[in-house]
C-alpha positions as CSV (number, residue, x, y, z in Angstrom):
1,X,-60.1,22.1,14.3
2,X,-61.9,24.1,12.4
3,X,-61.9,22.6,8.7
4,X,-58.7,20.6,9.4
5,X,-58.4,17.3,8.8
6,X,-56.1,14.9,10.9
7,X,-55.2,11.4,9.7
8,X,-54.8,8.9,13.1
9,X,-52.5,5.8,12.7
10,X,-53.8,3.0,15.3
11,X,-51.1,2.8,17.7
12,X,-49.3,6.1,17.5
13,X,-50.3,7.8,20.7
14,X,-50.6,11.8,19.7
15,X,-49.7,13.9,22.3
16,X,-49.8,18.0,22.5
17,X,-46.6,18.7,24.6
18,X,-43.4,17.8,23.3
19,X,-41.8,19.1,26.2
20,X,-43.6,16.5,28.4
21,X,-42.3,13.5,25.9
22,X,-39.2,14.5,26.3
23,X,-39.4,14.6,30.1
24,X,-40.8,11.4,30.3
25,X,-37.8,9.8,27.3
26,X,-34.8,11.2,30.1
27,X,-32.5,8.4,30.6
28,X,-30.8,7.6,33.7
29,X,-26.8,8.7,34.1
30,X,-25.7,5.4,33.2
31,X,-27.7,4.8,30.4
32,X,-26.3,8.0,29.0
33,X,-22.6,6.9,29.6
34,X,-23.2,3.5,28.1
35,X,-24.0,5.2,25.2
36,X,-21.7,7.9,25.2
37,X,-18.8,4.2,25.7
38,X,-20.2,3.1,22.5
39,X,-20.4,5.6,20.6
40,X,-16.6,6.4,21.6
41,X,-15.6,3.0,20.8
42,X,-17.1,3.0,17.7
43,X,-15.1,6.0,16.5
44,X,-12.2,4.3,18.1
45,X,-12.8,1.4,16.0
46,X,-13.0,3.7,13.1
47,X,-9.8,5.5,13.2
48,X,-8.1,2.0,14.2
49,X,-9.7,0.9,10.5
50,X,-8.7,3.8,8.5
51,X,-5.5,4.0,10.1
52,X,-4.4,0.4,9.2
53,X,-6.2,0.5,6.1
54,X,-3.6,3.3,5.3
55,X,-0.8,1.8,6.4
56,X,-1.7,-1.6,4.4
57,X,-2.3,0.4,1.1
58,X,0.8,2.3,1.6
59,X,2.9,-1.1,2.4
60,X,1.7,-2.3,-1.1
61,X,2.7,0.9,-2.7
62,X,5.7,0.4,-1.3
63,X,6.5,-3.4,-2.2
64,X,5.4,-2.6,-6.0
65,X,7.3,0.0,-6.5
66,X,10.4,-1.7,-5.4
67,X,8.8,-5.1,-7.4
68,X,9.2,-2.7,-10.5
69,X,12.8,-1.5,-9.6
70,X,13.7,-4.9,-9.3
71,X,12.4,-5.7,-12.9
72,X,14.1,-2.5,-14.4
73,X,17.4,-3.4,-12.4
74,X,17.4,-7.1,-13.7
75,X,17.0,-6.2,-17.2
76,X,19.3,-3.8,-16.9
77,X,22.0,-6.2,-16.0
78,X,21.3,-8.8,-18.1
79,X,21.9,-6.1,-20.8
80,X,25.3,-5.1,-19.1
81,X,25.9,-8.8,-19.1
82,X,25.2,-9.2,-22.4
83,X,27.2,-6.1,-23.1
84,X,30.0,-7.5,-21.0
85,X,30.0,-10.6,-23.3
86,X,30.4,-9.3,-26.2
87,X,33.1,-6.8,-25.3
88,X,35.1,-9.5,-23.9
89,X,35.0,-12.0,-26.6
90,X,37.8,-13.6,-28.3
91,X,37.4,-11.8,-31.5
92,X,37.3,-8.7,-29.6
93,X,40.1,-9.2,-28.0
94,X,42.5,-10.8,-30.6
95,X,41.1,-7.5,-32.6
96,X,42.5,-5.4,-29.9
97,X,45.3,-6.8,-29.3
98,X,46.8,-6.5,-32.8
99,X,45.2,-2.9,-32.5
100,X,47.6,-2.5,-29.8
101,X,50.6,-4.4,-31.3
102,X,50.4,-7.6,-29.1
103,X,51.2,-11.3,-30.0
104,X,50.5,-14.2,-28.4
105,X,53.2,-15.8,-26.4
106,X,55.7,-18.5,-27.7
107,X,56.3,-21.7,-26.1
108,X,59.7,-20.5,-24.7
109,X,57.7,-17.5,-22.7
110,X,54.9,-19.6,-21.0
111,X,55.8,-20.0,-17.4
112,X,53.9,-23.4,-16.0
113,X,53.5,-23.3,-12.1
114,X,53.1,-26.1,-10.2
């Protein structure tokens, strides 16, 4: 102690061994496993979490992606139904008709079934 100084906290005890600290903190057996359950369950618990965190965020990938396939798809056919429309209009179609040499039927030809 020669010129040192050492600062005491009240209720600290100080003790020179280490070794004998740690001899007198041993556990029992089952103290040791008990903590050794938990700390296994924890992880357990942890990998259970991430795992279905995964699987959740992946799920949601999932349904947006096909959310946005359905929107692309939709306007796609209401463009092909637009399309279809217009193709397959009566102008259209008396246009290609006499494009083709077609008239329209006489009363003579029509066939009525009953």
């Amino acid at each position: 102690m020669n010129g040192k100084v050492y600062t005491v906290k009240p209720g600290i005890n100080y003790k020179t061994s280490i070794r004998r600290e740690r001899a007198e903190e041993k556990s029992s057996l089952k103290d040791r496993a008990v903590d050794l359950l938990e700390t296994a369950l924890l992880l357990l618990l942890l990998c259970v979490f991430l795992v279905l965190t995964i699987a959740v965020s992946h799920k949601s990938i999932i349904y947006f992606k096909l959310k946005m396939e359905k929107r692309a798809l939709s306007l796609e056919r209401a463009q092909l139904d637009k399309e279809l429309n217009q193709l397959t209009s009566r102008e259209v179609l008396l246009e290609k008709a006499k494009a083709l040499g077609l008239r329209p039927p006489q009363d003579k030809e029509q066939i009525r079934l009953r």
